[in-house]
N, C-alpha and C positions, 0 to 999 in steps of 0.2 A: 599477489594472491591469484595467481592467474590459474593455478592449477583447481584452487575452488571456486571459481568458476566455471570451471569445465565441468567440475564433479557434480555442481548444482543444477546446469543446464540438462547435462545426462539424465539428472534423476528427475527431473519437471517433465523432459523428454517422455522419458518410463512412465509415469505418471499418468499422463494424456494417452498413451497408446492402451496405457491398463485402464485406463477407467470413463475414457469418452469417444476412442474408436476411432479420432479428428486426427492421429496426425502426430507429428510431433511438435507439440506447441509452446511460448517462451513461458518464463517465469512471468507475474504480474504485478509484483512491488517492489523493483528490484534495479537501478540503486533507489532509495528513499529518500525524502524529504519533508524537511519540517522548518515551520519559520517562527521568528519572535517579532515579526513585521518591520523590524532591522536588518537582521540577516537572516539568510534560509542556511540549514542545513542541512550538508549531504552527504549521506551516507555511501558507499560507495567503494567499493575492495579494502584494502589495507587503512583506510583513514575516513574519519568524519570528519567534511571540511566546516569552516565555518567564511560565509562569503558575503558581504556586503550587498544589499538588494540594489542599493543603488546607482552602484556602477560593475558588480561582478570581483570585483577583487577580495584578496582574501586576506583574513584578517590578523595580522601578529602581534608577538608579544614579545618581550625583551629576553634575551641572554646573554650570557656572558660572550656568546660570540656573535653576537648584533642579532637584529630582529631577524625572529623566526615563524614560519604560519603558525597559527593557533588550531593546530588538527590534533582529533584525538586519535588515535596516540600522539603526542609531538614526535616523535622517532620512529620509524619504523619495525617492527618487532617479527614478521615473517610468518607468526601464528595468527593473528588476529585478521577477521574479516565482516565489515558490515554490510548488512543486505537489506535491512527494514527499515520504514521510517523512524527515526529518533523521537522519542516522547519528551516533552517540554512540563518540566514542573511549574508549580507555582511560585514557587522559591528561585525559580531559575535552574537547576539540574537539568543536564539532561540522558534520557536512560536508555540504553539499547545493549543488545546481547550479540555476543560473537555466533558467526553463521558458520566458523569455519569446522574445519573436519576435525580439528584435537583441540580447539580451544572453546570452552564451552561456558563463558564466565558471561552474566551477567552485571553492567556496568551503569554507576549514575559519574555526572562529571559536569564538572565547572567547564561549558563551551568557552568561556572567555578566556582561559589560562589553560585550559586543557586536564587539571588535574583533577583524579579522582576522587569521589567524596567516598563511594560504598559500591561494595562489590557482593555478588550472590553466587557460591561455587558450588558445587558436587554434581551438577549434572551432566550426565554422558551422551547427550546427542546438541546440536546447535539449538540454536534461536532464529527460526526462521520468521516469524512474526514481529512487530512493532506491539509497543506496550499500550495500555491508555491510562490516564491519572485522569483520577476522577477527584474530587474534595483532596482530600491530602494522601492520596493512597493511590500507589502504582496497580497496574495490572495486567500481567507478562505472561504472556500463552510459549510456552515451551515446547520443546521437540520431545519431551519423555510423555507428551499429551496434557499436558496439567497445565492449568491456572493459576499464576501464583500472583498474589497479592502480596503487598511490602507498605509498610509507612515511608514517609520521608526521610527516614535516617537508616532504610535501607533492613531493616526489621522483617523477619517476614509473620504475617501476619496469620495467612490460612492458605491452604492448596487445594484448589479442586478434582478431581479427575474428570477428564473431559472425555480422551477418548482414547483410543489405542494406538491412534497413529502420533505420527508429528502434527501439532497445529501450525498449519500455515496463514492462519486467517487472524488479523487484529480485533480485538475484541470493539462494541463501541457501544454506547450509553446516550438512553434520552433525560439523565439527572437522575433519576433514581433507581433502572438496574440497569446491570449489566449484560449486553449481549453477546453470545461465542458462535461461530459455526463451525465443524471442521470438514476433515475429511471422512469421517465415518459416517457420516450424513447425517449424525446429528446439531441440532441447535436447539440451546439453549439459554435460556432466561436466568442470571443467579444475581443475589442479593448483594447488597457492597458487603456484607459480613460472608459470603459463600455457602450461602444457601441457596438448593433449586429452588425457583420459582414456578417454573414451569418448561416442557420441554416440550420438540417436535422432531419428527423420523421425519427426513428429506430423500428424495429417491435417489440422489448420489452426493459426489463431497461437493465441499465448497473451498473454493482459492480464495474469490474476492470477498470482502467484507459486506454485508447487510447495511442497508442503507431505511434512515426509519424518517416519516413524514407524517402528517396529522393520524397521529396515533393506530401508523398501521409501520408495518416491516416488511421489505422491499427482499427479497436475496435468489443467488440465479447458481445453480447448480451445473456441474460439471457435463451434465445431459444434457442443459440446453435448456431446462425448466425455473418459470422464473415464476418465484411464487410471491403471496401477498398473505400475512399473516397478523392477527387483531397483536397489537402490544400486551393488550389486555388479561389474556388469556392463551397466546398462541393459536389461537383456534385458524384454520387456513379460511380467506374469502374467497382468492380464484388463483389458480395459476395457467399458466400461458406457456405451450414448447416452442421455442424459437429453433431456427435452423443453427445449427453447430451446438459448441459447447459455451458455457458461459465461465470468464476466466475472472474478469473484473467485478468491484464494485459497480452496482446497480447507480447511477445519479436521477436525482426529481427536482422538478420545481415546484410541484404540490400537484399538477396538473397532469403531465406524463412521467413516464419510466424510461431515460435513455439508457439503454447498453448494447455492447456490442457483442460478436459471438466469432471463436472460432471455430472452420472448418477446415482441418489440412494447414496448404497455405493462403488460402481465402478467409475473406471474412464479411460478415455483416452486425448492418447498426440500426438498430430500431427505435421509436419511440411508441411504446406504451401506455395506452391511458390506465392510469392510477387507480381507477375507480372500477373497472371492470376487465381490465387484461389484455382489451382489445388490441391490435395493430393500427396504430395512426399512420404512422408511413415506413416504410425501412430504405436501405440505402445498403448496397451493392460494394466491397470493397476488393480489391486486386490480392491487398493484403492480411493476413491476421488481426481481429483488433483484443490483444489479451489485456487488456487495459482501461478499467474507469474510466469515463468521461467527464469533462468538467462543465458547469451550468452557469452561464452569466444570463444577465436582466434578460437579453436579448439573441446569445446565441450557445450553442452546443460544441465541444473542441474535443475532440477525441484524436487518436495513433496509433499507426497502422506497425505491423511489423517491419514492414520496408520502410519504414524514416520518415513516414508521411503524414503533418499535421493537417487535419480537416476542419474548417468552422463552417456549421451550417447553421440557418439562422432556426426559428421555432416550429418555420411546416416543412423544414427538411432542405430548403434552395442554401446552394453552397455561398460562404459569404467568404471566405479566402482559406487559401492553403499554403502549403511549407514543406518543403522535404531535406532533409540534413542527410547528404551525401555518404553512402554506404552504411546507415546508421540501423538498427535496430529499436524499437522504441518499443518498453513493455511498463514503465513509468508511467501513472495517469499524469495528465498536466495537470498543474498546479499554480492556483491563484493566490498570490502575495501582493496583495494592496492593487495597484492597476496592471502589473504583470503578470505576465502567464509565464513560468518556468518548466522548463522539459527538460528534462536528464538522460541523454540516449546511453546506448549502449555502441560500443565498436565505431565510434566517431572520432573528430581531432579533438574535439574537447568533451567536457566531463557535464556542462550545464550552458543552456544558452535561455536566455530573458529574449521575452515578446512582447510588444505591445497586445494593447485588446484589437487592434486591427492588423495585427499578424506582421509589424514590423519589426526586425530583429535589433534589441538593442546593445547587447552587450554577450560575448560568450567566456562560459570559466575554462581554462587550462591549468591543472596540476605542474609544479613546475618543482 
């Protein structure tokens, strides 16, 4: 699917020039990942693989003509393209939507065998977003702008309209509603049955998803404005302009707001205090960071556009780094039990495992 990838980058490219004036900057969840704390999966052009946490390899299943990987699709089909994180049932499914430019099927699927359980069709633009299940009920932000909800047997239940554009942004949930951003600048609060709750005008879009902490909402606008909003009511407490645009996911450990921001092809990473907006330290980068940061006990791990993992500890001093040779990195990392996993882009492989002290354990290859 090389060709949609080109078309995707284009349009991310357009995107950034039309609406934050920084540049032409990457996409920011893209390939995806999800894990059942056995394997992670990754989402990733033509196949979602399914790969073994614990040493990298991938996982098969039997055929008539000897074991074959267990990726959805088992076969290659030349329509099909995954870009978002896959969503993990309760039951085990797992659900994501084709990104490409004619196939526009939303999909649940048995990861272990790779076959289809339920499918959701008639829509005419991709899936660029990751779903969320919340209790027993999916919920898939689409490219015709809508919300759709679905039971577990693939039903659909209710559609919202959200917005007018494509949603690029995963919806997420503090248990009892559900939260959207998009590109229209709005966000919204809706009920698991698809009722507004509540809403809020943002002063431009949003790519990365809202991130929510002791009953406030964390989310960082295309402009570079990173705002702080009551769950309660939406009502705004403070927001903060950061230099560049904001592409990723906001991360917190209850006490700051890590993110990072692009400018062009620079970039900068801040920590924010949570409580009032302020700048606790920020940090200078060579490269783009369009990508969520990840938050352990004791340190912060963010990726730069040029291939470059960064861990710095809680007041900003660097505690190690990584760079994977000619790589692109628009993937937040991602913590799967003691490993940190990154997914680059335009590398030899497709996913490489890290220890939490930045030593490489194991890399995937498509093969």
């Amino acid at each position: 699917m090389k060709f949609n990838r080109v078309f995707f980058f284009v349009l991310v490219a357009t995107l950034a020039l039309l609406l934050t004036g920084c540049g032409a900057a990457p996409a920011t969840n893209w390939p995806g990942l999800a894990t059942d704390g056995t394997h992670v999966f990754l989402a990733d052009g033509q196949y979602v693989y399914n790969i073994l946490l614990s040493d990298g390899s991938e996982v098969t299943v039997p055929s008539a003509d000897g074991p074959v990987p267990a990726r959805f699709p088992l076969k290659a089909e030349g329509t099909k393209s995954f870009s978002a994180a896959p969503a993990l049932t309760g039951d085990g499914q797992l659900v994501i939507g084709s990104s490409a430019q004619s196939e526009h099927t939303l999909y649940s699927f048995d990861p272990a065998t790779g076959a289809v359980k339920w499918t959701f069709l008639g829509l005419k633009s991709p899936w660029l977003a990751g779903a969320l299940v919340l209790n027993d009920a999916v919920y898939a932000p689409a490219g015709d702008g809508k919300l759709y909800a679905f039971d577990l047997k693939g039903q659909k239940l209710w559609e919202f309209a959200a917005s007018e554009h494509s949603l690029w942004t995963s919806p997420i949930t503090d248990g009892k509603l559900i939260y959207l951003a998009t590109l229209g600048h709005e966000l919204y609060a809706i009920s698991p049955a698809g009722k507004l709750v509540w809403d809020f005008k943002l002063d431009n879009g949003v790519i990365g998803a809202p991130v929510i902490a002791d009953g406030t909402l964390y989310v960082g606008t295309l402009s570079g404005n990173l705002y702080a909003l009551s769950l309660a009511d939406g009502s705004q407490k403070w927001v903060k302009k950061l230099d560049g645009g904001i592409w990723g996911t906001p991360s917190t450990d209850g006490v700051n707001i890590y993110v990072g921001t692009v400018q062009g092809t620079i970039g900068k990473f801040y920590a924010i205090s949570a409580s009032d907006g302020q700048v606790v330290w920020s940090k200078d980068e060579e490269g783009s960071i369009a990508a969520g940061a990840l938050v352990t006990a004791d340190q912060v791990i963010y990726v730069t556009e040029k291939g470059r993992i960064q861990s710095l500890d809680k007041s900003g001093a660097p505690k190690w780094q990584a760079t994977i040779e000619n790589a692109k990195l628009y993937t937040p990392p991602f913590l799967a039990g003691d490993v940190i996993l990154i997914a680059p882009m335009n590398a030899k492989f497709l996913l490489a495992a890290y220890d939490l002290n930045g030593a490489q354990k194991w890399t995937f290859t498509a093969k």
